[in-house]
N, C-alpha and C positions, 0 to 999 in steps of 0.2 A: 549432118556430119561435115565439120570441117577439112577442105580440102585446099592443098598449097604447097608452093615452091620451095624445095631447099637446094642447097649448093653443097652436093660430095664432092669426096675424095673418089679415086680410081687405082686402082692395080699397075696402070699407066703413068699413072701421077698425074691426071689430067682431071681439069676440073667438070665438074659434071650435073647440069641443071636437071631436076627429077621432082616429082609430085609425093606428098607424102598424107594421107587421108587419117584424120583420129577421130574415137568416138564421138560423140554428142558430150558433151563435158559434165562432168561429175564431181563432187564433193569440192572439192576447194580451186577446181583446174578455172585457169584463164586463158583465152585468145584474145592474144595480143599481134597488133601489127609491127612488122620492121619497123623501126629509123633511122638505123646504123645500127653498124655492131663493126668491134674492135678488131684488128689484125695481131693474132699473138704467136709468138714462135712456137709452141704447141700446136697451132694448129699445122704450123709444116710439117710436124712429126707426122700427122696425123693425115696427109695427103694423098699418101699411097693407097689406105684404107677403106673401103667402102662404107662411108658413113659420112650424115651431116656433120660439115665445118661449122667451126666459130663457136664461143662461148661469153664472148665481150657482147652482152643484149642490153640495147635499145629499144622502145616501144612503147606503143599506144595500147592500152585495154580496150577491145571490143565488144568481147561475149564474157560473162560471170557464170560458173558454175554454180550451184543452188547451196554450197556453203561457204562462199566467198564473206567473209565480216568485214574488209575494210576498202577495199579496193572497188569503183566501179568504170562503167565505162569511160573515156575520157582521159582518163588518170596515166601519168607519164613513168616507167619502171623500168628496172635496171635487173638482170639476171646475168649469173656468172657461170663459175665453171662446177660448184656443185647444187643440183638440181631435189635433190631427196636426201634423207636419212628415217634410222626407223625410229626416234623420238623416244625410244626407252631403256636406251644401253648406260654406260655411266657419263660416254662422252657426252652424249646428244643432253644428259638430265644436267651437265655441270659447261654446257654453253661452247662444248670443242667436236660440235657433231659433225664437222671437217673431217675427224677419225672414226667416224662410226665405221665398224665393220661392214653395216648394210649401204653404206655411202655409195649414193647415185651422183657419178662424177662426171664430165664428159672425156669420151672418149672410151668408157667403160658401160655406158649406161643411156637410153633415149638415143640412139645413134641413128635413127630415123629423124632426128628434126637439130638443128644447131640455133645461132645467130646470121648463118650464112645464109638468110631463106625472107619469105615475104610474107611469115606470120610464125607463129610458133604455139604451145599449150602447155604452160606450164603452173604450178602449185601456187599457190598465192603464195604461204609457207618461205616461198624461195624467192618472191620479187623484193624489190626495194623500190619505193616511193624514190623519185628524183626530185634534188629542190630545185626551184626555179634560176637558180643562180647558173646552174650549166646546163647548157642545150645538150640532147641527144648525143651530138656526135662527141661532143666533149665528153660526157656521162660516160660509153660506152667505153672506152679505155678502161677505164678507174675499177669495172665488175671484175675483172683479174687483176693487171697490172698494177694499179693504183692498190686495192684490198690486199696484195699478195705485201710489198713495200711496207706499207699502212700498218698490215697486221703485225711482224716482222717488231717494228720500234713501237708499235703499242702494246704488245703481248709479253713482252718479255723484258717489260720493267728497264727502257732507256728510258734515260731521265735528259730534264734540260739542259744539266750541267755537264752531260758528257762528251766528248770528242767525237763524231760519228763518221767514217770512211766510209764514200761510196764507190767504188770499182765501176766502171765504166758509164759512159753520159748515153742512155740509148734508152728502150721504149720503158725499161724499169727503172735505170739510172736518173735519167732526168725527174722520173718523178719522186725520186727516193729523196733527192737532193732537195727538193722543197718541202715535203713532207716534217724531212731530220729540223732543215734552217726552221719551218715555221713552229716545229716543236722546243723552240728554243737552244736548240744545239750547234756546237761547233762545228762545221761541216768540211770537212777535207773530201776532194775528189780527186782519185787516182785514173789516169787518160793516157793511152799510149803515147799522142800527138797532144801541142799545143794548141791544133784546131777548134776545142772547144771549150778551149778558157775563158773565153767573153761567156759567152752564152749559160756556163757552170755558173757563174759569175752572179748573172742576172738571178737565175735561181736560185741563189742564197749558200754560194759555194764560199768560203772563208778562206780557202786557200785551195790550190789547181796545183797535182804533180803530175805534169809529162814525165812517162815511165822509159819510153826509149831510151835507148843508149845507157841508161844508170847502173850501177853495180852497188849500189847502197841508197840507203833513203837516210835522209835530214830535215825531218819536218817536225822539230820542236816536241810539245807538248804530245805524249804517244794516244795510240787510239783506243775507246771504249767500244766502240761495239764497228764492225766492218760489215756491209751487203755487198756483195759480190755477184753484181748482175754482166758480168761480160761473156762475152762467149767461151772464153777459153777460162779455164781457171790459172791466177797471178803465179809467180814466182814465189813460194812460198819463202822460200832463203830469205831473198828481200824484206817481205812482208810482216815475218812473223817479230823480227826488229823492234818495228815499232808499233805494236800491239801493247797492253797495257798491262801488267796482269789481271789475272780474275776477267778480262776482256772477251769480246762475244764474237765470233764470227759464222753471218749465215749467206750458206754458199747458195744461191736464187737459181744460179742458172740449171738450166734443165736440162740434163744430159743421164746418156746408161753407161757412161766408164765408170770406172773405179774411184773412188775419193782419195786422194794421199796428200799427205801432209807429213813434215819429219816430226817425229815422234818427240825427243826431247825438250825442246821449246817448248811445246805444246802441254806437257807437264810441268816442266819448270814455274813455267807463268802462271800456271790452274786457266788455262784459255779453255771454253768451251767451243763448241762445233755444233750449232742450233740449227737439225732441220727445220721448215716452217713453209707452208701452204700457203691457199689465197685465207682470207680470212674466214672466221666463221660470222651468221648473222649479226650477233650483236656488235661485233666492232663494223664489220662491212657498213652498217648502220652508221655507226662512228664516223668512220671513215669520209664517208659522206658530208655529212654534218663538217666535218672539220673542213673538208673542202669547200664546201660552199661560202662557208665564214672566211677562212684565210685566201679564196680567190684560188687554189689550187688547181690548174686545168694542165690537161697535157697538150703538149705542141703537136700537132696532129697534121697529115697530108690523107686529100681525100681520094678518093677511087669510086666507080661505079659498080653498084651490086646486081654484077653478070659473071660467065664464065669468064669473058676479058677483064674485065676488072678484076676478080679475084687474083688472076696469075700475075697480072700484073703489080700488084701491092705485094703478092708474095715472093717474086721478082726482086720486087724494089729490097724487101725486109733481107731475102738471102743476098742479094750485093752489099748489100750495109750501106746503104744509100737513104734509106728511111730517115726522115724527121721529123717524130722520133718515134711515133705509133699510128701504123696505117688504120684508116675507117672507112667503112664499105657504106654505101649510103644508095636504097633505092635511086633509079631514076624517073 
């Protein structure tokens, strides 16, 4: 019986190292060891809670369950924030088992083992083969943050030739912004400060709006599709401007207030308002894939996978000091 370390949440809010024992492995399960795994603002939500952190997974395959078909030991995989579904609903048969009703997601579901730990037992079903183009620690971002961005301008029909706004340069921003540039799109990035112009820049930003101070936007040619990964949600007054009609905006950040938006603009233009998830397997696949060919990696700062470490990357991520997605990496 496999037995090992994970990293809760507490009542306290304190982080909290704890031993987690699962069966002898069956039907398609794998144990896999740490490598890292991703620092994502869900898992702050999820602090206070008594349960394994992290879903951004990194790992080495150790042990094979006796229906394992492709995976063996050795082999390098990437697990994110949904772990199960039940394979026979209409989402799961038409490739968006992201909404299955029986969906095993973290935070809802295995709340005995996370990415915050130094082994974990999960479905083959639900790993991803890593290509060799991105190490571990680079990998581990990309099972939420990157998938979530990824799926987002692959699932809902952006094309090359569209204009794409992305609302803030941080652990989904920056990667949104290379994603859009290397899917051939014109990239605008909306930033409070002019602190991160260069750097948008480098990523394949086509033009950079410092938002402070402005009471109107002038930026030419209007926008097709908007991700809005900052923390707070924009000015809508501002925003909805220069939006295009028929134009897509999906709001990323993760929050329990209320959505609003003024109503008539919103009809006027025929604007849509796209929820949207981490991705489901076949693009998370994708996802991948695209990365490893266009070079895609996120800007990463590392931390040690211990009680200190964790508070401190989650430290780091609540002052907005991160750049741009923390990774916990045994020592």
């Amino acid at each position: 019986m496999p037995s090992f370390t994970v990293y809760k949440g507490s009542k306290e809010g304190k982080i909290v190292k704890a031993q987690t024992t699962k069966d002898e492995l069956k039907d398609d399960q794998v144990l896999l060891k740490v490598t890292a795994s991703g620092l994502c603002g869900t898992d702050e939500h999820y602090k206070g809670a008594d349960m394994a952190l992290g879903h951004e997974g990194a790992g080495v395959v150790e042990e094979i369950g006796p229906n394992v078909k492709d995976l063996k030991k050795g082999d390098r995989v990437g697990w994110g924030y949904e772990h199960d579904s039940c394979g026979r609903c209409d989402q799961c048969l038409s490739g968006r088992e992201t909404y299955c009703p029986e969906r095993q997601m973290y935070g809802q579901a295995n709340l005995d083992q996370g990415s915050f730990a130094s082994h974990g037992v999960w479905r083959e079903a639900f790993l991803f083969k890593l290509p060799d183009e991105l190490t571990d620690a680079e990998a581990a971002p990309l099972m939420c943050g990157g998938a979530t961005v990824f799926n987002a301008l692959y699932s809902y029909g952006i094309k090359p030739t569209d204009r794409v706004g992305v609302m803030g340069v941080g652990g989904l921003g920056h990667l949104a912004i290379q994603y859009a540039a290397k899917m051939g799109c014109d990239v605008v990035v909306f930033s409070g400060s002019d602190n991160k112009k260069d750097e948008a820049t480098r990523l394949g930003a086509k033009q950079f709006v410092a938002m402070k101070g402005k009471n109107e936007l002038n930026i030419g040619r209007p926008i097709d599709a908007l991700l809005v990964t900052s923390s707070v949600n924009p000015d809508w007054k501002m925003m909805l401007p220069v939006m295009a009609p028929n134009s897509i905006i999906f709001p990323m950040t993760v929050s329990f207030d209320n959505f609003e938006i003024p109503h008539l603009p919103l009809i006027q233009q025929g604007i849509t308002i796209q929820g949207s998830i981490v991705a489901a397997r076949a693009v998370h696949r994708k996802m991948l894939a695209f990365s490893a060919l266009h070079g895609i990696k996120p800007i990463i700062m590392e931390f040690p996978m211990s009680e200190s470490g964790i508070e401190e990357a989650m430290s780091t991520l609540r002052d907005g000091k991160m750049r741009y997605r923390g990774v916990l990496k045994p020592q």
